[in-house]
C-alpha positions as a printed NumPy array, in Angstrom:
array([[ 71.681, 145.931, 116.968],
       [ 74.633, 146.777, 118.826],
       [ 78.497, 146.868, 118.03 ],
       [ 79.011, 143.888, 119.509],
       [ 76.464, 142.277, 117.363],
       [ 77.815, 144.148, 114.133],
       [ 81.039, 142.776, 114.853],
       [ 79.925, 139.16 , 115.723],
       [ 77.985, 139.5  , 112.168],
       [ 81.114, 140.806, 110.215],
       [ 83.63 , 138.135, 111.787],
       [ 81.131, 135.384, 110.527],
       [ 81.185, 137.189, 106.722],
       [ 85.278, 136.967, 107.189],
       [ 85.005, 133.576, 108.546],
       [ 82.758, 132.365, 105.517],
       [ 84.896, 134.484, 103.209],
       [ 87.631, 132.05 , 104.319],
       [ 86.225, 128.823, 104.023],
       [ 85.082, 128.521, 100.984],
       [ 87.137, 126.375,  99.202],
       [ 87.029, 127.721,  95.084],
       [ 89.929, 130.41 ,  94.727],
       [ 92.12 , 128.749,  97.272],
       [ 91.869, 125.535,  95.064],
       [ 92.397, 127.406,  91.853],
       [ 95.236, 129.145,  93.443],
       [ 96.93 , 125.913,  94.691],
       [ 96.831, 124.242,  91.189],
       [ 98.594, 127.365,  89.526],
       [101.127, 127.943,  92.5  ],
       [101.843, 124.045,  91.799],
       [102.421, 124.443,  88.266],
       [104.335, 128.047,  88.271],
       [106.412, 126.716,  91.042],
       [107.499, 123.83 ,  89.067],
       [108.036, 125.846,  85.627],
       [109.193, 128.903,  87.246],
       [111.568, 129.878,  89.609],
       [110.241, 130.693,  93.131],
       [111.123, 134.045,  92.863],
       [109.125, 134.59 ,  89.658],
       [105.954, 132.106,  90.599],
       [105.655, 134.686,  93.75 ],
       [105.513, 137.676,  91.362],
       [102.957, 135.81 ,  89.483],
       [100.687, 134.648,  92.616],
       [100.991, 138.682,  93.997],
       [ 98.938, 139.528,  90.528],
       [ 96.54 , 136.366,  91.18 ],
       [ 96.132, 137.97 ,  94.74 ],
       [ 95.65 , 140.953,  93.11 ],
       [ 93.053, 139.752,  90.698],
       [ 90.949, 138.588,  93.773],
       [ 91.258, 141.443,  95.793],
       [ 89.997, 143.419,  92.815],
       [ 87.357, 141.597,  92.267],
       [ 86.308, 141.652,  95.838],
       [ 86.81 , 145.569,  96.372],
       [ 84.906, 146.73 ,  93.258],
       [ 82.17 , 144.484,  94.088],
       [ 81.68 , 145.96 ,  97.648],
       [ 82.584, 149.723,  96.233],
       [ 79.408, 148.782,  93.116],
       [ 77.113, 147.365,  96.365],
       [ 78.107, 149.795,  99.104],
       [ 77.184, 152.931,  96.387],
       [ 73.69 , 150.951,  95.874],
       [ 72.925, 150.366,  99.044],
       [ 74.019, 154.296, 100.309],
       [ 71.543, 155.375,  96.888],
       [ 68.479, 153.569,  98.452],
       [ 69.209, 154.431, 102.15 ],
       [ 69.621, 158.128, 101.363],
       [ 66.312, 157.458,  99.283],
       [ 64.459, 156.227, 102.97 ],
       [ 63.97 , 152.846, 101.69 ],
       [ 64.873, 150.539, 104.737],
       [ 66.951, 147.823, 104.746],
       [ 67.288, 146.904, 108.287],
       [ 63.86 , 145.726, 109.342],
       [ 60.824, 144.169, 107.965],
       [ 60.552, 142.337, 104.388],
       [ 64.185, 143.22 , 103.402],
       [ 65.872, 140.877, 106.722],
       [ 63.291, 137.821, 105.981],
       [ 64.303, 137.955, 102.793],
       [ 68.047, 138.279, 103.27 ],
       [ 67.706, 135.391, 106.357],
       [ 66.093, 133.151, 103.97 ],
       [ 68.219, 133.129, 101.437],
       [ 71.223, 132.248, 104.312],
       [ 69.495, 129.669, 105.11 ],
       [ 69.021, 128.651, 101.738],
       [ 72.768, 129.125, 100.981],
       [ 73.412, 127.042, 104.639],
       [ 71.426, 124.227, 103.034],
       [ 73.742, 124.348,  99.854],
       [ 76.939, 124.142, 102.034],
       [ 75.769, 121.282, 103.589],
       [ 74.513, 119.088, 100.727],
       [ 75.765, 120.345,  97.96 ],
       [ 78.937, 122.829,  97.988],
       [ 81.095, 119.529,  97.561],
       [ 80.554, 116.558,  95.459],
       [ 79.915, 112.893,  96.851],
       [ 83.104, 111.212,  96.621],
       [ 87.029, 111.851,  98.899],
       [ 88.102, 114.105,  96.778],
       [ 87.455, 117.961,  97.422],
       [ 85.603, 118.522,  93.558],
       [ 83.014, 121.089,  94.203],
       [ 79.665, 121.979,  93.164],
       [ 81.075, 123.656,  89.696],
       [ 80.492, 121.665,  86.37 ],
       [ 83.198, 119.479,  85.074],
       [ 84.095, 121.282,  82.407],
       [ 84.982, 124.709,  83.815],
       [ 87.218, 122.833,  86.6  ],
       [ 89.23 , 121.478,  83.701],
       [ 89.342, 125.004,  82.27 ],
       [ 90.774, 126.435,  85.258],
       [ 93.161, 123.594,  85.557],
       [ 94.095, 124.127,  82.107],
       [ 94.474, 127.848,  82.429],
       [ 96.33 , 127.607,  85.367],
       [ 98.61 , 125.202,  84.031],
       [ 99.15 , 127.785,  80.711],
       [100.141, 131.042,  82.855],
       [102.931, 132.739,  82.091],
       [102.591, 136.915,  81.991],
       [101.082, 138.404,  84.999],
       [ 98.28 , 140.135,  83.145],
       [ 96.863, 135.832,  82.592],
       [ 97.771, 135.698,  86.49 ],
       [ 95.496, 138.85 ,  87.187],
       [ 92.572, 136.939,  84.967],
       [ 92.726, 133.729,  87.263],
       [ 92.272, 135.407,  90.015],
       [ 89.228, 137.131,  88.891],
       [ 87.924, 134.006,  87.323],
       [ 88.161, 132.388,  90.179],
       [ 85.814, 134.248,  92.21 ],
       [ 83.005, 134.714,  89.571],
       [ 80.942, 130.792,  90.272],
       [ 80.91 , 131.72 ,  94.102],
       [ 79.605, 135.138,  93.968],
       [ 76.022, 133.729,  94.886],
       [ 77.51 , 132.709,  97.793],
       [ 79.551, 136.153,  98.538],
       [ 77.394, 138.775,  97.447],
       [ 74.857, 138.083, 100.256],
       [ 77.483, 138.526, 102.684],
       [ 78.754, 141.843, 100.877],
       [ 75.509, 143.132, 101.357],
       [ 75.126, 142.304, 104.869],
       [ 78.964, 143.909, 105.078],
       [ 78.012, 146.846, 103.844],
       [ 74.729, 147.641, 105.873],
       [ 76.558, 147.043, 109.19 ],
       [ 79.79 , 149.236, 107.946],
       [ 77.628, 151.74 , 107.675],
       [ 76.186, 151.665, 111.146],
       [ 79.29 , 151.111, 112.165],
       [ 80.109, 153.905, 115.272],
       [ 83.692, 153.277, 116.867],
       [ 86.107, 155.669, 117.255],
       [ 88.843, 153.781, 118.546],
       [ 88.448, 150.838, 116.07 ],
       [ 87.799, 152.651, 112.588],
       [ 86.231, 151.783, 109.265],
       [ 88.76 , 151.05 , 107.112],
       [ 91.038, 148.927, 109.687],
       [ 87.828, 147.154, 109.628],
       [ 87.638, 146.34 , 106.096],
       [ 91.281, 145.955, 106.325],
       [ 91.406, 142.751, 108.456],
       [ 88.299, 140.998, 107.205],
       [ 90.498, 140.609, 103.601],
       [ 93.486, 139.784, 105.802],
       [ 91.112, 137.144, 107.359],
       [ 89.406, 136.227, 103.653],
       [ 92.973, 135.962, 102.376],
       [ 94.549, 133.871, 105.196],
       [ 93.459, 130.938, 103.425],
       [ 95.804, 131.489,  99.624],
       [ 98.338, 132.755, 102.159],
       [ 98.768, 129.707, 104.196],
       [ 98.598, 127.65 , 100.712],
       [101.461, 129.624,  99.825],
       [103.413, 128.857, 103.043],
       [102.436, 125.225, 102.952],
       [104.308, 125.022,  99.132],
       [107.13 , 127.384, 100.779],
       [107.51 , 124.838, 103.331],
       [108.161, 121.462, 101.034],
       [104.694, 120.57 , 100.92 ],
       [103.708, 119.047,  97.438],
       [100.078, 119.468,  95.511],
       [ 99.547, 115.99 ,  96.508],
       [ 99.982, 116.554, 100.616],
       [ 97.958, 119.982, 100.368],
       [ 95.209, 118.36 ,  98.962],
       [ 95.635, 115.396, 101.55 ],
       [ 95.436, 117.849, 104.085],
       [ 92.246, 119.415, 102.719],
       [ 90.314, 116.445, 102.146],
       [ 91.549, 115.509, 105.722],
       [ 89.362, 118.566, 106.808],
       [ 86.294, 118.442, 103.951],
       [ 83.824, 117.586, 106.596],
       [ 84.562, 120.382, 108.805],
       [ 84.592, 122.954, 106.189],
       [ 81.317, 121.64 , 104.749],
       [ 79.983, 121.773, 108.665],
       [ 81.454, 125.032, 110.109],
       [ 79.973, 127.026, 106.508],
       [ 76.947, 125.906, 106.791],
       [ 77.046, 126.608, 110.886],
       [ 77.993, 129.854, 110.133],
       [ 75.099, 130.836, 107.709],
       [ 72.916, 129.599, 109.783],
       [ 74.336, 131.779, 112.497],
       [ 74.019, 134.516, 110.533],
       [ 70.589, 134.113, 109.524],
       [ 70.196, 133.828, 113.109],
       [ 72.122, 137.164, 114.466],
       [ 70.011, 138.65 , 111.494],
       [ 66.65 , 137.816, 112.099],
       [ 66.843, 137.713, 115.893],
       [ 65.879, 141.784, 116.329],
       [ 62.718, 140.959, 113.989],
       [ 61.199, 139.252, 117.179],
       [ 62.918, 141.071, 120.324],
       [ 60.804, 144.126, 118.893],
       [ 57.87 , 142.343, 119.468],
       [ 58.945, 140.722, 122.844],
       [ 59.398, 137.554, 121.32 ]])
């Protein structure tokens, strides 16, 4: 595959990234509650550790997958054609089909797939933070029951990274945009709150837009499964 198609596969991992619904949820029902216990000043010095906290979580898992994948590339296993890209396809499909049916529950509201019981946890610990270090927790926490969903794509990430060849558009300002992308989604929560927006018109606004998000990530996996799989049969002159 060419650069072109690396980069039409890593804007679809970005675009994913910034659908998905969990942590920006989480982080609009403790922005809600700091904002109304806190000052403004000190519930943004609270959400830049929750930021933090994601961010984390997201770098170390990419650093722990690209060192795994480097290990078994400099070992000549390959990753790029045969068994390993039906394998990684299927399971984007697989995770397409969950996006459809099942990443939100039946209903208006935008309750996802999680149990019950661990959305009232984070709605409880979100409602009890008050030191940054409990800030920097929710934000890690938040990311943990969607990492079936992400690690897929941080694998995918990683293998075209590392092919990556362009002078003029480095590596790192790569990486660099795809979390400004991934982010965009807490940051225009934030702005939305900054703005005179209450919990109750956010959430409006999201469920406004639950179909499309449900849609477009399941489009996109699909298109990735596609973009990935599509070399498997040009070799052959399919």
């Amino acid at each position: 595959m060419g650069v072109l198609t690396s980069l039409e596969i890593l804007i679809l991992i970005t675009l994913i990234g910034a659908f998905l619904q969990l942590t920006p949820g989480v982080f609009m029902l403790f922005y809600h509650y700091a904002l109304g216990k806190k000052s403004k000043k000190t519930a943004d010095d609270l959400a830049l550790y929750f930021l933090a906290g994601v961010e984390t979580t997201i770098i170390v898992l990419f650093l722990i997958i690209y060192y795994v994948i480097y290990f078994l590339l400099q070992n000549n296993l390959t990753l790029t054609t045969g068994l390993p890209v039906w394998l990684i396809s299927g399971i984007l499909v697989a995770l397409a089909l969950f996006s459809f049916f099942f990443y939100f529950r039946r209903g208006p509201s935008m309750s996802l797939f999680i149990p019950r019981r661990l959305a009232k946890s984070y709605d409880n610990f979100a409602r009890d933070i008050k030191t940054r270090k409990k800030a920097f927790l929710l934000g890690f926490l938040s990311t943990l029951p969607e990492l079936f969903l992400t690690i897929p794509l941080y694998i995918i990430a990683t293998i075209e990274i590392m092919k990556w060849d362009n002078p003029s558009f480095p590596r790192p300002l790569l990486v660099f945009l795809g979390l400004f992308i991934v982010f965009g989604n807490l940051f225009f929560t934030r702005i939305l709150f900054r703005s005179d927006h209450n919990l109750a018109e956010i959430d409006r606004l999201r469920r406004k837009n639950k179909t499309f998000i449900r849609i477009m990530l399941s489009l996109f996996y699909l298109v990735l499964a596609l973009l990935i799989i599509l070399p498997e049969f040009t070799k052959y002159g399919i």
